[in-house]
C-alpha positions as CSV (number, residue, x, y, z in Angstrom):
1,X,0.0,0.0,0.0
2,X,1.1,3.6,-0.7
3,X,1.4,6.3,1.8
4,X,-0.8,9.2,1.0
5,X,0.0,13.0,1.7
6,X,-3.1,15.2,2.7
7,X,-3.6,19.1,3.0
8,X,-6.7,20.3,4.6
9,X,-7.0,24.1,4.6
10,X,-10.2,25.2,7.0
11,X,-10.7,29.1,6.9
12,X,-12.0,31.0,10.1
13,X,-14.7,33.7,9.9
14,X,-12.6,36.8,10.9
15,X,-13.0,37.2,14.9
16,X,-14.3,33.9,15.1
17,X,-10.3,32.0,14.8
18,X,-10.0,31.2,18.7
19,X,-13.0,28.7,18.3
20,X,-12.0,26.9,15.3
21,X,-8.4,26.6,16.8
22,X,-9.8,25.2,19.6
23,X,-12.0,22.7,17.6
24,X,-9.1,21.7,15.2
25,X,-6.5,21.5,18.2
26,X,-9.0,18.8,20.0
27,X,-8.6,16.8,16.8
28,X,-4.8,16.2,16.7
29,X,-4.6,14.2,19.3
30,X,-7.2,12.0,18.6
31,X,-6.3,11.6,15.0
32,X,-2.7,11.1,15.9
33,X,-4.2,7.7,17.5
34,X,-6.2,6.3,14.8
35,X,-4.7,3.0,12.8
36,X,-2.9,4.4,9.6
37,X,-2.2,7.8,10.3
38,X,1.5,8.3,10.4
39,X,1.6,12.3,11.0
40,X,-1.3,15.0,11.5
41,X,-0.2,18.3,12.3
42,X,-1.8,21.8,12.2
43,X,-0.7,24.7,11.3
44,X,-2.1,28.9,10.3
45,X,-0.7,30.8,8.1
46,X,1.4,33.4,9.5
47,X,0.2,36.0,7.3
48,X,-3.3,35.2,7.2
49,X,-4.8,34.4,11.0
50,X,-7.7,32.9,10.0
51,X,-6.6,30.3,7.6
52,X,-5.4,26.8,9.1
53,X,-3.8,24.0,7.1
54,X,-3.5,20.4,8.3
55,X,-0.5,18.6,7.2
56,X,-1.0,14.8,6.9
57,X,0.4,11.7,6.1
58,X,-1.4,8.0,6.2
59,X,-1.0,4.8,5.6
60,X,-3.0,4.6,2.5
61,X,-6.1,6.0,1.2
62,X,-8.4,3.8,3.2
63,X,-7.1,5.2,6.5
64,X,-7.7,8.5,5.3
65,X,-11.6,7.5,4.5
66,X,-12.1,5.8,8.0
67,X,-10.2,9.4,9.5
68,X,-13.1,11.1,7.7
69,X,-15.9,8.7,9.1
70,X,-14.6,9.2,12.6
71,X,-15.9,10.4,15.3
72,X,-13.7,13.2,16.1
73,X,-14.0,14.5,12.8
74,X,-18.0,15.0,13.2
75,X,-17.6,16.6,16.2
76,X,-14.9,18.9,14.9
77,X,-17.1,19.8,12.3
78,X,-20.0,20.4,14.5
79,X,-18.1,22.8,16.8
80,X,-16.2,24.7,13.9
81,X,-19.0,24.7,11.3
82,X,-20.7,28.0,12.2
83,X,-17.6,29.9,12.5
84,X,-16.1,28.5,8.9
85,X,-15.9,31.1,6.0
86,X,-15.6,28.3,3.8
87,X,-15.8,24.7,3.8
88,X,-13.0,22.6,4.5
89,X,-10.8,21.8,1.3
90,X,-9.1,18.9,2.0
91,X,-6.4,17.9,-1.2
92,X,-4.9,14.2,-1.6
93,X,-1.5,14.7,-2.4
94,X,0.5,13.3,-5.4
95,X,4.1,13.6,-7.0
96,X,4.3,15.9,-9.5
């Protein structure tokens, strides 16, 4: 099986970045558990507070389709969803 590289990049309403941090932060550590998942970290854009990126890496793209099924992913999204600009654009990464 081939690893797979994954960027998510979730935008915060302006004034509203303090709740989706928290919301993404709760996810790290349970996703830095689940079977597959070889790195998960977050990030924001230092030039642009309200934009986080998730940099990933799994086993293969099956562990990335049970990560979005999870539980911790629903509830991440229930707690960030009002205070989203955007949805969450998640990318699968390949060589170029």
């Amino acid at each position: 099986m081939s690893e797979l590289d994954v960027v998510a990049v979730i935008q915060a309403r302006a004034g509203h970045e303090d709740t989706v941090r928290a919301a993404l932060q709760q996810l790290v550590a349970a996703t830095r558990r689940e079977p597959g998942c070889l790195s998960y970290d977050l990030k924001v854009a230092t030039d642009q507070p309200t934009v986080f990126v998730t940099v990933q890496r799994w086993s293969g793209p099956s562990d990335l389709a049970a990560h979005m099924q999870s539980p911790h992913i629903a509830a991440a999204l229930e707690a960030a969803g009002p205070h989203l600009a955007l949805p969450p654009a998640i990318y699968p990464l390949a060589d170029a």
